[in-house]
N, C-alpha and C positions, 0 to 999 in steps of 0.2 A: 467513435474512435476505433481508430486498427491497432490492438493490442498483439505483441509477437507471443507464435507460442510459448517461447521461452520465458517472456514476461507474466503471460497466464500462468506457466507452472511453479513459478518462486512464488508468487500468491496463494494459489493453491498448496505449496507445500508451507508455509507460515499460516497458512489459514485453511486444512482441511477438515474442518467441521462447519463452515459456511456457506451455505448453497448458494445465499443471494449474490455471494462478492463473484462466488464461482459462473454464475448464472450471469452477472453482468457484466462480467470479462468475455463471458463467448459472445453479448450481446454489443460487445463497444461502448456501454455502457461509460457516463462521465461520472456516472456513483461513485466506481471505483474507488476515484482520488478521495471523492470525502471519508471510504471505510479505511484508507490507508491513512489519512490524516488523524482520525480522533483517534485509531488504534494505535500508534508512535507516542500517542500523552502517556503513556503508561511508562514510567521508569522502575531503577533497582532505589528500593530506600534503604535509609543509613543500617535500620536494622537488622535486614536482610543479607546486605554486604559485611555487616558485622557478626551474623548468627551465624550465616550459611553462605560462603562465600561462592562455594561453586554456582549453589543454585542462583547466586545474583548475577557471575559471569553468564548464565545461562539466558540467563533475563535480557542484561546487555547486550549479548549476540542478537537476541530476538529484537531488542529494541531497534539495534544499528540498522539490522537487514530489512525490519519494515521504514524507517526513514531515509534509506537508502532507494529502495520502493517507491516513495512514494516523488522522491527528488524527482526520480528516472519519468512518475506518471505526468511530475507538473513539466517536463521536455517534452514529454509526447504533446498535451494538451496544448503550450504552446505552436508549438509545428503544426499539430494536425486542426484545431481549433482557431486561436487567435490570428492565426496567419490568414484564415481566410476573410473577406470580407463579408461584412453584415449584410442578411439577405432580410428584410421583414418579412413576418409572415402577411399573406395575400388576402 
C-alpha cells in the first residue's frame, strides 16, 4: 500500500516507540491496519475518568486520533487494495 507522508507521521507521532509500525509504514505494509486496529480497544475506564479526569481526557484524545487512523487506513485499503482485481499467484 502507498501510505502519505502525512499519514506515516500521525502514526509515528501516536506511536513513537514502535519500529515495526514505523518500519511497515515506509514498507506499505497492510500490518499497519491490524496495529492500528487492536491498538483503538484500549479506552478511559470509569475509574480513571473519575480519579484523574484530565489523564482520561488524555486517553480519549489518544483513543479518538488512533480510530480515526485507522478509519482513514481501512479507505486507503479499500481504494488501493480491494478495487483491484484478484490476480492468483502462478
Amino acid at each position: 500500500m502507498k501510505y502519505s507522508e502525512d499519514f506515516k507521521q500521525r502514526c509515528r507521532d501516536l506511536f513513537p516507540m514502535w519500529p515495526d509500525l514505523s518500519r511497515d509504514l515506509d514498507s506499505g505494509s497492510v500490518m499497519v491496519g491490524t496495529y492500528l486496529e487492536e491498538s483503538r480497544a484500549y479506552g478511559v475506564s470509569e475509574k480513571l475518568a473519575r480519579e484523574r479526569p484530565d489523564d482520561a481526557r488524555i486517553v480519549a484524545e489518544r483513543s479518538l486520533a488512533i480510530s480515526e487512523l485507522y478509519d482513514e487506513w481501512v479507505a486507503l485499503y479499500q481504494d488501493q487494495v480491494l478495487s483491484k482485481p484478484f490476480v492468483p499467484p502462478s
